[in-house]
LUMTIGU-844682 format. One record per residue (C-alpha): x, y, z. Coordinates in steps of 0.001 Angstrom, whole numbers, plus 524288, in hexadecimal, padded with zeros to 5 digits. Last residue first. Layout:
BEGIN
XYZ ...
// end
This chain:
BEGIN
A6623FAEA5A69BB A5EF6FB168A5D02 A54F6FA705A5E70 A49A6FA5CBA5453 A3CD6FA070A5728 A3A40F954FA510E A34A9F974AA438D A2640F95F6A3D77 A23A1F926DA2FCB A1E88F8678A2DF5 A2018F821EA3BD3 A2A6CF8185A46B4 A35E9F80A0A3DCC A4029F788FA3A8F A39F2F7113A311F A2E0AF7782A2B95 A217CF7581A2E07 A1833F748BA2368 A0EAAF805DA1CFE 9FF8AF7D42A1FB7 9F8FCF7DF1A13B8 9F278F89C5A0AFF 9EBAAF849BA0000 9DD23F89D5A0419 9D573F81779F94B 9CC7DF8C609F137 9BEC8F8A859EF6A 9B9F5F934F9FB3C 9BFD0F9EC19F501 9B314FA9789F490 9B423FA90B9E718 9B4C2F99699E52B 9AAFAF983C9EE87 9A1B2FA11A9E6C7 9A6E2F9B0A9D91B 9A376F8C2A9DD2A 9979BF8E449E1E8 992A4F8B439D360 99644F7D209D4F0 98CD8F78F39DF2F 98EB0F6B8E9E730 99E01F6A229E4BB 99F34F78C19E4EB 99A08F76A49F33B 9A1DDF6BD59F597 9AEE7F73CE9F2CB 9AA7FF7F259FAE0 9A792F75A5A0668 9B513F6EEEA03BA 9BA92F7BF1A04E9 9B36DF800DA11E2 9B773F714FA17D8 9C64EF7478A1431 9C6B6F8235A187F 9BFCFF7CE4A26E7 9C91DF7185A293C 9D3F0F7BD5A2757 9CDBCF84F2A3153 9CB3FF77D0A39B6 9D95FF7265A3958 9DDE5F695FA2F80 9D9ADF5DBEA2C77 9CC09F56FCA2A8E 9BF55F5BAEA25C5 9B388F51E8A2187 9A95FF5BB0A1D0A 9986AF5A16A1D78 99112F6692A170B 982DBF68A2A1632 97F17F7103A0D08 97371F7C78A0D34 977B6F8210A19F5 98279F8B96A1206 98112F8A99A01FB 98189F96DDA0056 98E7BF95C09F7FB 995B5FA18BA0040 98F50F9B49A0CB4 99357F8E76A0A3C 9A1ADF9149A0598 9A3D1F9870A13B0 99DA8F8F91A1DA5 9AB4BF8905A1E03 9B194F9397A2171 9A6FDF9AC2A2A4D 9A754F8DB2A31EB 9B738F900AA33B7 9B4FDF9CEEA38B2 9AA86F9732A4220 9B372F8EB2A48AB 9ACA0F81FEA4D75 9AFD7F7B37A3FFF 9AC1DF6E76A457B 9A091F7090A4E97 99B4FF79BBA43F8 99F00F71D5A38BF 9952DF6760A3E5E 99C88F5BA2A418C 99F07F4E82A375F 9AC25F5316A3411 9A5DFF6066A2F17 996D3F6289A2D8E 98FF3F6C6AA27A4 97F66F6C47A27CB 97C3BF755DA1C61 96E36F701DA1A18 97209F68D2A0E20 97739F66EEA03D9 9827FF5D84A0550 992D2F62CCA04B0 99D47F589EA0895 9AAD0F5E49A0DB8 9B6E1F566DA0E9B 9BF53F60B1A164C 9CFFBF60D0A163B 9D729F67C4A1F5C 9E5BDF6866A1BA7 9E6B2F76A9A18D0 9D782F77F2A12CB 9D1C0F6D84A0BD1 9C3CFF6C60A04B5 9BDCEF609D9FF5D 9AFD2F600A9F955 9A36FF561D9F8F5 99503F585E9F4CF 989BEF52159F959 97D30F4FF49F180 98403F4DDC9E4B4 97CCCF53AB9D7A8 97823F49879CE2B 
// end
């Protein structure tokens, strides 16, 4: 028996999305808002709009995503991998076209600690000579 709603995780820096996947009639919702009164950006829609268009499978799946940390560009990477994720989950043989157009991959970079004795990570008070 195939499920009727399919579930995914995606992470991004330290945001972290929980991202169920329904057909549907391509209603998205994040946090219990509508992504576009969430994601208000339209960069950031076109980010998470990405794996749906490439798999054709935009306005016929509803999506509902619990996202927390981060910041919102972070927020975003997480909820458009778990959204990749679910959709493999639903339909295995999307699986090459977002693998070849890199939407399968978990963005490793992380935020680089402070350092003692300095302002940040890297920066350096200004030097003196006199």
């Amino acid at each position: 028996m195939k499920a009727t709603r399919y579930y995914a995780t995606g992470r991004r820096k330290t945001a972290i999305a929980r991202v169920w996947l329904a057909p549907g009639s391509g209603k998205i919702e994040v946090n219990s808002k509508d992504v576009l009164g969430y994601f208000r950006r339209d960069v950031l829609r076109m980010i998470i709009q990405r794996p749906l268009l490439l798999t054709d499978t935009f306005g016929k799946v509803d999506i509902h995503a619990s996202v927390m940390g981060g910041g919102l560009s972070g927020q975003a990477g997480a909820f458009r991998l778990g959204i990749a994720r679910a959709l493999v989950a639903m339909d295995e043989n999307l699986k090459p076209v977002l693998r070849q157009n890199d939407l399968m991959t978990r963005d490793p970079r992380e935020r680089e600690r402070k350092k003692y004795g300095r302002p940040g990570a890297r920066k350096r008070f200004q030097y003196s000579k006199r």
